[in-house]
Biopython code that builds the backbone (N, CA, C, O; Angstrom):
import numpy as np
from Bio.PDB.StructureBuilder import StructureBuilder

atoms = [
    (1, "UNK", "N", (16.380, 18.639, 51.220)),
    (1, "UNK", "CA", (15.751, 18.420, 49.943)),
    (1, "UNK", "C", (16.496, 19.101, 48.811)),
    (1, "UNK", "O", (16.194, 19.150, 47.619)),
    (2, "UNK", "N", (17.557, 19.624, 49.462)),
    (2, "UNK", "CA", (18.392, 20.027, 48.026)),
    (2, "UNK", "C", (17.545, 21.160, 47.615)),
    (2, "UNK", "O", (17.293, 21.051, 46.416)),
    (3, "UNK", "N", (16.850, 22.511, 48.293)),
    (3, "UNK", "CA", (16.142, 23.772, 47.834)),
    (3, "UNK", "C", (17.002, 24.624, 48.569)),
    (3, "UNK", "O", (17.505, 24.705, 49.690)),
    (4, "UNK", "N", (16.965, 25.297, 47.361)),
    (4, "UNK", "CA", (17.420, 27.158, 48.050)),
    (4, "UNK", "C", (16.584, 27.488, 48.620)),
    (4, "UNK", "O", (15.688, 26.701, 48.314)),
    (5, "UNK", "N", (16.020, 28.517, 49.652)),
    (5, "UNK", "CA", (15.370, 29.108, 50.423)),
    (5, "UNK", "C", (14.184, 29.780, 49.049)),
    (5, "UNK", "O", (12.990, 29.484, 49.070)),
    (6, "UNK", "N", (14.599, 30.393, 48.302)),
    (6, "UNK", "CA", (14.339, 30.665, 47.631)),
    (6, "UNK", "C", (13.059, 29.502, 46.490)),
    (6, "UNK", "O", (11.853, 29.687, 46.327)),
    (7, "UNK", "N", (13.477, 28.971, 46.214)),
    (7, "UNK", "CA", (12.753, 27.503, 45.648)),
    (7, "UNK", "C", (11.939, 26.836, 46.788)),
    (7, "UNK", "O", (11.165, 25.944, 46.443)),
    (8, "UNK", "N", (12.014, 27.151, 48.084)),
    (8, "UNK", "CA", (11.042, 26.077, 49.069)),
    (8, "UNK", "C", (9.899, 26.841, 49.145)),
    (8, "UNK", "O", (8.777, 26.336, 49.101)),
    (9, "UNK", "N", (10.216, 28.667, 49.316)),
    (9, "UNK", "CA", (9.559, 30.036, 49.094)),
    (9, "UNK", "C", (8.424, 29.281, 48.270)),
    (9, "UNK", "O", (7.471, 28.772, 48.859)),
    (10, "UNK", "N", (8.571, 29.223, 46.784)),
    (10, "UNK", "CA", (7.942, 29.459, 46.035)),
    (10, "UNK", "C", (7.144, 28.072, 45.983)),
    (10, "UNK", "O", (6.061, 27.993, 45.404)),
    (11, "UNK", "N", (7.665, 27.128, 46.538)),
    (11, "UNK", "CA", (6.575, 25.904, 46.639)),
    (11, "UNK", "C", (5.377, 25.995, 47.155)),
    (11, "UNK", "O", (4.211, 25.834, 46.795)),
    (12, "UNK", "N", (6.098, 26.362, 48.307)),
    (12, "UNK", "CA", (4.850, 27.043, 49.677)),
    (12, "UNK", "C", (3.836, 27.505, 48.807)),
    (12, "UNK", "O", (2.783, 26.950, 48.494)),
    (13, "UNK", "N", (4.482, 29.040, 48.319)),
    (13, "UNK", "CA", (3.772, 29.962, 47.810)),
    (13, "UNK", "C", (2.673, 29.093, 46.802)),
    (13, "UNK", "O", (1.466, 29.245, 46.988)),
    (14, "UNK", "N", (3.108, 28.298, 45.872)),
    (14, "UNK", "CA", (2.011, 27.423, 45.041)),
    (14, "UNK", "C", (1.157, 26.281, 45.242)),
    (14, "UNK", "O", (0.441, 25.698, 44.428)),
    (15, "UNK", "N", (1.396, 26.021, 46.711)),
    (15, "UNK", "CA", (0.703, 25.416, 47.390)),
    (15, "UNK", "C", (-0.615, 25.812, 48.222)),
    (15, "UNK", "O", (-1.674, 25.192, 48.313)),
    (16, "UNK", "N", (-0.278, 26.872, 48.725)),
    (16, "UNK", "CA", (-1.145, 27.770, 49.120)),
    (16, "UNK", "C", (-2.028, 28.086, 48.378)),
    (16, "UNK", "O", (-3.206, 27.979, 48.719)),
    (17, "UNK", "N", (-1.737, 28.447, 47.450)),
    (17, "UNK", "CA", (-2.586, 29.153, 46.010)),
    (17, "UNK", "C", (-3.624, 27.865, 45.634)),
    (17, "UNK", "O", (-4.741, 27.933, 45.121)),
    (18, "UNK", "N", (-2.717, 26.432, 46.154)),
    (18, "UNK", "CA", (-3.741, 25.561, 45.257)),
    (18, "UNK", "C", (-4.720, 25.461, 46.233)),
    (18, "UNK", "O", (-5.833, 25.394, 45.710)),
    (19, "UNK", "N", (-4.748, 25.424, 47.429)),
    (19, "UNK", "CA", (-5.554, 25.492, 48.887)),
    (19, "UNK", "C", (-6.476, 26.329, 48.694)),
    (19, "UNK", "O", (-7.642, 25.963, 48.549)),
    (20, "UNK", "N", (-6.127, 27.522, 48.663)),
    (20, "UNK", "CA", (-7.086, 28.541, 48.593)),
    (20, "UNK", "C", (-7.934, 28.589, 47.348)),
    (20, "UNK", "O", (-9.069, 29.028, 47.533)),
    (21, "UNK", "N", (-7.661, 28.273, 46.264)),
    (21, "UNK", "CA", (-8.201, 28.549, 44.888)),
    (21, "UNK", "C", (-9.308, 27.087, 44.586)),
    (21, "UNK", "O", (-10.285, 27.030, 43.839)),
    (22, "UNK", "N", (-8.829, 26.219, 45.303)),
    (22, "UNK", "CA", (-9.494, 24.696, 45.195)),
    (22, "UNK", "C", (-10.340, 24.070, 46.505)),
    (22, "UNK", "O", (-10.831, 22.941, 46.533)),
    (23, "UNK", "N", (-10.380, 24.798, 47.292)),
    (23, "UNK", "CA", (-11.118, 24.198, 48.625)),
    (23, "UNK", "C", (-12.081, 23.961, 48.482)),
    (23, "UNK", "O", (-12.387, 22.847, 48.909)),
    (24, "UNK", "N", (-13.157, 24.751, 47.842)),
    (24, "UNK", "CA", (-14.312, 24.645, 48.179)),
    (24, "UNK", "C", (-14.863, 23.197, 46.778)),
    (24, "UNK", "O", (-15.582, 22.221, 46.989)),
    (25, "UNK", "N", (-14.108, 23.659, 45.298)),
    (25, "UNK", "CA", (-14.354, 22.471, 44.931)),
    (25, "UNK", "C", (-13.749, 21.009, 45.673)),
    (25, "UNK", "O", (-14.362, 19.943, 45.632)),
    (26, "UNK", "N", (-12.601, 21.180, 46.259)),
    (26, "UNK", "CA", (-12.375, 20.005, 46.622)),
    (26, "UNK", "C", (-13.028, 19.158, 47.290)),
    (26, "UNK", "O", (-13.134, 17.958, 47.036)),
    (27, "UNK", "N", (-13.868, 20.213, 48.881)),
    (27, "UNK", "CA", (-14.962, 20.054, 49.549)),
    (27, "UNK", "C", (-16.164, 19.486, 48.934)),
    (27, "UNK", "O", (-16.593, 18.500, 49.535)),
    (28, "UNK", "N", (-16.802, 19.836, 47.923)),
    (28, "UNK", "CA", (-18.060, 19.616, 47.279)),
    (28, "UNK", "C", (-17.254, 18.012, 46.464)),
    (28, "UNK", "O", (-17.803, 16.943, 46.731)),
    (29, "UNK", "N", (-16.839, 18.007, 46.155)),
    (29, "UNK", "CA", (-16.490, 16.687, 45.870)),
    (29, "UNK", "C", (-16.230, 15.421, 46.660)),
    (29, "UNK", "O", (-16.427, 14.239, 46.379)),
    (30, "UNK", "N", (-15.705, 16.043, 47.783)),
    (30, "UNK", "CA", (-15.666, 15.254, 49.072)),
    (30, "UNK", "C", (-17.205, 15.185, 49.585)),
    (30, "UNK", "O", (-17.697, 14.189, 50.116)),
    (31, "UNK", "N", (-17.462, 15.646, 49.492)),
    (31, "UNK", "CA", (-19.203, 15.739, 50.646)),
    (31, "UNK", "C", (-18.985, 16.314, 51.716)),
    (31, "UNK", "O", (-19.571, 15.957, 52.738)),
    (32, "UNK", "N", (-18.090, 17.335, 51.709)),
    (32, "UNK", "CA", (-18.192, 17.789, 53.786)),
    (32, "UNK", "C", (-19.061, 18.749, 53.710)),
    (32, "UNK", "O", (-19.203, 19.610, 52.842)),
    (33, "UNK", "N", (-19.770, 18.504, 54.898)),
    (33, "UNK", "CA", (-21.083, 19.729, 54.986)),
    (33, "UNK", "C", (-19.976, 21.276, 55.146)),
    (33, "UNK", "O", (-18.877, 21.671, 54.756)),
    (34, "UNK", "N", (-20.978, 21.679, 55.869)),
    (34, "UNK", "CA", (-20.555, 23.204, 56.010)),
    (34, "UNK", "C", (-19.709, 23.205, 57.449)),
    (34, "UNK", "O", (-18.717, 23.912, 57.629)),
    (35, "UNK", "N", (-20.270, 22.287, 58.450)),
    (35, "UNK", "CA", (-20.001, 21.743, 59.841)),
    (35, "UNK", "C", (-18.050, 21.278, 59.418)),
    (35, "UNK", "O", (-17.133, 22.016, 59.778)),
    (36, "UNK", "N", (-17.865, 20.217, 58.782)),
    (36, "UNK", "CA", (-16.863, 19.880, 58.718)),
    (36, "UNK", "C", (-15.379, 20.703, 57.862)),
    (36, "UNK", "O", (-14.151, 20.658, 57.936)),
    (37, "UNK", "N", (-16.527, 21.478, 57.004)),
    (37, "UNK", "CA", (-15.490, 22.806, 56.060)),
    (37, "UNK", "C", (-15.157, 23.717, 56.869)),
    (37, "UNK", "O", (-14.254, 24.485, 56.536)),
    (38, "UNK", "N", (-15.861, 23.871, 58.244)),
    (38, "UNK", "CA", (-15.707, 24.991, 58.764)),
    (38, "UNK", "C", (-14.295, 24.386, 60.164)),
    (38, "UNK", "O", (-13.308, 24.876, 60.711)),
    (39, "UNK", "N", (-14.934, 23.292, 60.178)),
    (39, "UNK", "CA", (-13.856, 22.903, 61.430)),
    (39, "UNK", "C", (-12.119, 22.765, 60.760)),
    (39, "UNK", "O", (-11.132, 23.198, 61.355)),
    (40, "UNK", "N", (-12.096, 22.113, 59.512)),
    (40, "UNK", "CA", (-10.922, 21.645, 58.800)),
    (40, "UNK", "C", (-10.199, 22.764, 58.595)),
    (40, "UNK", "O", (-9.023, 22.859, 58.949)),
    (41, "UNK", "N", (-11.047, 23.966, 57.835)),
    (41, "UNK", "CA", (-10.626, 25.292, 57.764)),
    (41, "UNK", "C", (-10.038, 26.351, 58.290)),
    (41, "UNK", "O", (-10.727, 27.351, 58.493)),
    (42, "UNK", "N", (-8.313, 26.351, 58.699)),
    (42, "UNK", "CA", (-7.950, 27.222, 59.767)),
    (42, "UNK", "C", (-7.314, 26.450, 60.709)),
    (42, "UNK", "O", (-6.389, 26.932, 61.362)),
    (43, "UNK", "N", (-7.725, 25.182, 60.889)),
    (43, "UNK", "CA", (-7.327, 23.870, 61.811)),
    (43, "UNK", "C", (-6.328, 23.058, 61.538)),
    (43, "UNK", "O", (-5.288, 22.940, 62.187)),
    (44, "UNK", "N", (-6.802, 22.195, 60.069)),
    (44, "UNK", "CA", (-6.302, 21.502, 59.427)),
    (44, "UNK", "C", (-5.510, 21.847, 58.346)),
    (44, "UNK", "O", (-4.480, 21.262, 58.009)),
    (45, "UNK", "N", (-6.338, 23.440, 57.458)),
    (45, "UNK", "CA", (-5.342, 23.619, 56.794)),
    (45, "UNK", "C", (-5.101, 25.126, 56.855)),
    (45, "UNK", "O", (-6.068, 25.882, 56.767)),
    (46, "UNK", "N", (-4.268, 25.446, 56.953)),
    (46, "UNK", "CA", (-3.779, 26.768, 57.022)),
    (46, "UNK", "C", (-4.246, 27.265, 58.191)),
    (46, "UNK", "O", (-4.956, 28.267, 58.278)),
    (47, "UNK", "N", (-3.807, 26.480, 59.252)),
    (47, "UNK", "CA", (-3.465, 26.679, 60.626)),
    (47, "UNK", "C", (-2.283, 27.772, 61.218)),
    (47, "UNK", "O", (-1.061, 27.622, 61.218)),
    (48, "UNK", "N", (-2.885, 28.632, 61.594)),
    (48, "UNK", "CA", (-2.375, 29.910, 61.851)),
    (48, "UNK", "C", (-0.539, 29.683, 62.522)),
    (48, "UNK", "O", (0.471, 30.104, 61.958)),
    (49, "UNK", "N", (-0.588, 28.989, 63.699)),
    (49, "UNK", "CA", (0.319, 28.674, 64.311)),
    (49, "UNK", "C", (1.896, 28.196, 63.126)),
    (49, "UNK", "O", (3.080, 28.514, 63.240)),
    (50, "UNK", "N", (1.091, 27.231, 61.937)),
    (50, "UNK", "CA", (2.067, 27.080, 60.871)),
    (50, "UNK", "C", (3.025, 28.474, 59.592)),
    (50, "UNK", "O", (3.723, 28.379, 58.582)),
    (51, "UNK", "N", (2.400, 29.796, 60.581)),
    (51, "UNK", "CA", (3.108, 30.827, 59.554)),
    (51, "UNK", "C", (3.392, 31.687, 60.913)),
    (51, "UNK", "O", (3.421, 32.918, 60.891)),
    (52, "UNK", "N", (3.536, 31.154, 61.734)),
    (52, "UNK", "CA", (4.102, 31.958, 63.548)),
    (52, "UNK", "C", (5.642, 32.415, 62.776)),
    (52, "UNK", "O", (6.262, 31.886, 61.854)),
    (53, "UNK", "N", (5.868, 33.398, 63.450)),
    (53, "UNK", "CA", (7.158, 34.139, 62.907)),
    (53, "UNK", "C", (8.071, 34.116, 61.568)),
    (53, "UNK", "O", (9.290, 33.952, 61.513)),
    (54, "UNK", "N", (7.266, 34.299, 60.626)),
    (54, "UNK", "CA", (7.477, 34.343, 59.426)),
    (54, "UNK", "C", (8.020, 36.184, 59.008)),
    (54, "UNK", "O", (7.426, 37.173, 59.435)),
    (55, "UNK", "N", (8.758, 36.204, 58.463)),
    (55, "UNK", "CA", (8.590, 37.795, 57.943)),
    (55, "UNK", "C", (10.169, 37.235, 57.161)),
    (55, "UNK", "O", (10.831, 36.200, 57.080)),
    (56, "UNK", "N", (10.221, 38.548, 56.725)),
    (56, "UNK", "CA", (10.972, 39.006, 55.573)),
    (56, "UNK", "C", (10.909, 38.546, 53.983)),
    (56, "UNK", "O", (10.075, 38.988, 53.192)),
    (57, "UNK", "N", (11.622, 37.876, 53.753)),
    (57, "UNK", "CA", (11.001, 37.297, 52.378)),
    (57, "UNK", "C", (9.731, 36.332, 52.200)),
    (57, "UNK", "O", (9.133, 35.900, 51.215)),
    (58, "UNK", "N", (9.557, 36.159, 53.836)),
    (58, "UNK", "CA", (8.606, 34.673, 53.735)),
    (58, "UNK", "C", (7.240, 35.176, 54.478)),
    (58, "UNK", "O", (6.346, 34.425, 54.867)),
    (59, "UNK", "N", (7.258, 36.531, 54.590)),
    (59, "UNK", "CA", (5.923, 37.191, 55.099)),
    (59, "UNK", "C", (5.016, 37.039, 54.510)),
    (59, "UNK", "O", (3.986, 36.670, 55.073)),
    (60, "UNK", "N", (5.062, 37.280, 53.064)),
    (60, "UNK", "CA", (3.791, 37.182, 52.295)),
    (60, "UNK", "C", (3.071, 36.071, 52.445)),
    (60, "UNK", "O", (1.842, 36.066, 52.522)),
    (61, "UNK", "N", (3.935, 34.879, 52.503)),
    (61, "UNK", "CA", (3.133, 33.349, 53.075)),
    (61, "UNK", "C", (2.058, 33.432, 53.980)),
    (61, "UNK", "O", (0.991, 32.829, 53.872)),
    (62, "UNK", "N", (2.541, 34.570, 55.298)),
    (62, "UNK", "CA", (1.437, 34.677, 56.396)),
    (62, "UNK", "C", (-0.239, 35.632, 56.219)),
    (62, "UNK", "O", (-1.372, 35.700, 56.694)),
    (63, "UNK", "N", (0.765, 36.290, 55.056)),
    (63, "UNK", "CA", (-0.666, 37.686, 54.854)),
    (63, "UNK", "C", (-1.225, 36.775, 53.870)),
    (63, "UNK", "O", (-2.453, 36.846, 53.928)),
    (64, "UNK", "N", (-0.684, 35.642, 52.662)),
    (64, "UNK", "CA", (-1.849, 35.332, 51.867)),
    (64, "UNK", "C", (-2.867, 34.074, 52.968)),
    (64, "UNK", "O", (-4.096, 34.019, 52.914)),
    (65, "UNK", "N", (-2.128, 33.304, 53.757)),
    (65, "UNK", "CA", (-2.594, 32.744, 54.573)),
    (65, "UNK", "C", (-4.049, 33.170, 55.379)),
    (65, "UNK", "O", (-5.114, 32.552, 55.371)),
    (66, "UNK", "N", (-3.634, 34.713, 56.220)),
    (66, "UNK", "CA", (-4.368, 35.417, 57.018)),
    (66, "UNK", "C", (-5.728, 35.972, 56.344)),
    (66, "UNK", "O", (-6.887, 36.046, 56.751)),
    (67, "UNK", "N", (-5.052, 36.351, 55.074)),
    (67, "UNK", "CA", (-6.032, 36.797, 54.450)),
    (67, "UNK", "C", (-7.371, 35.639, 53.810)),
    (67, "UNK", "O", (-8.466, 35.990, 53.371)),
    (68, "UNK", "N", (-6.901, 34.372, 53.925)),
    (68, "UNK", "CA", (-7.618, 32.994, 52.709)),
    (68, "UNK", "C", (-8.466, 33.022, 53.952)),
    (68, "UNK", "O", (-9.549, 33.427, 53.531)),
    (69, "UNK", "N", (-8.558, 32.867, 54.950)),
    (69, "UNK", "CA", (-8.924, 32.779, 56.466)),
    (69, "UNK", "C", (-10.071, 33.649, 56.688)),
    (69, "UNK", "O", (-11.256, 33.336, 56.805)),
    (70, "UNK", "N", (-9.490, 34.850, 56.728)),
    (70, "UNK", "CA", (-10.500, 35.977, 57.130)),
    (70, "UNK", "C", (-11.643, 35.720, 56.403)),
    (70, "UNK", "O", (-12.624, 36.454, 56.515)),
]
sb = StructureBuilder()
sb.init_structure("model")
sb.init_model(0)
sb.init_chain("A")
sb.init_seg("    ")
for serial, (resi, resn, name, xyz) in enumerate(atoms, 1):
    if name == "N":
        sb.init_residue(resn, " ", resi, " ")
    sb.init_atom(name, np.array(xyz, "f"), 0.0, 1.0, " ", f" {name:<3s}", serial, name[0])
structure = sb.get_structure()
């Protein structure tokens, strides 16, 4: 895609942010009960396995991840 490591970093990074900061409106707009927010959540998106050996510059991806979760 033609990104520096650096530039794919920071996509992630604002992607995440939109995940975490927009779920629950996105949810309420969708209609998913609590049943289906809870299954999608962790599964579907920000599925743990997708930040498996991450560290050094790209750690923070996993702790804001771990943390949207908890």
């Amino acid at each position: 895609f033609l990104l520096s490591r650096e530039q794919a970093l920071g996509l992630i990074e604002c992607q995440l942010i939109g995940v975490i900061e927009h779920w629950e409106s996105v949810c309420d707009e969708a209609g998913l009960s609590a049943v289906d927010r809870a299954y999608l959540w962790g599964r579907q998106f920000l599925n743990p396995f997708a930040f498996d050996d991450l560290s050094g510059d790209a750690a923070h991806l996993k702790t804001m991840a771990d943390e949207a979760r908890a």
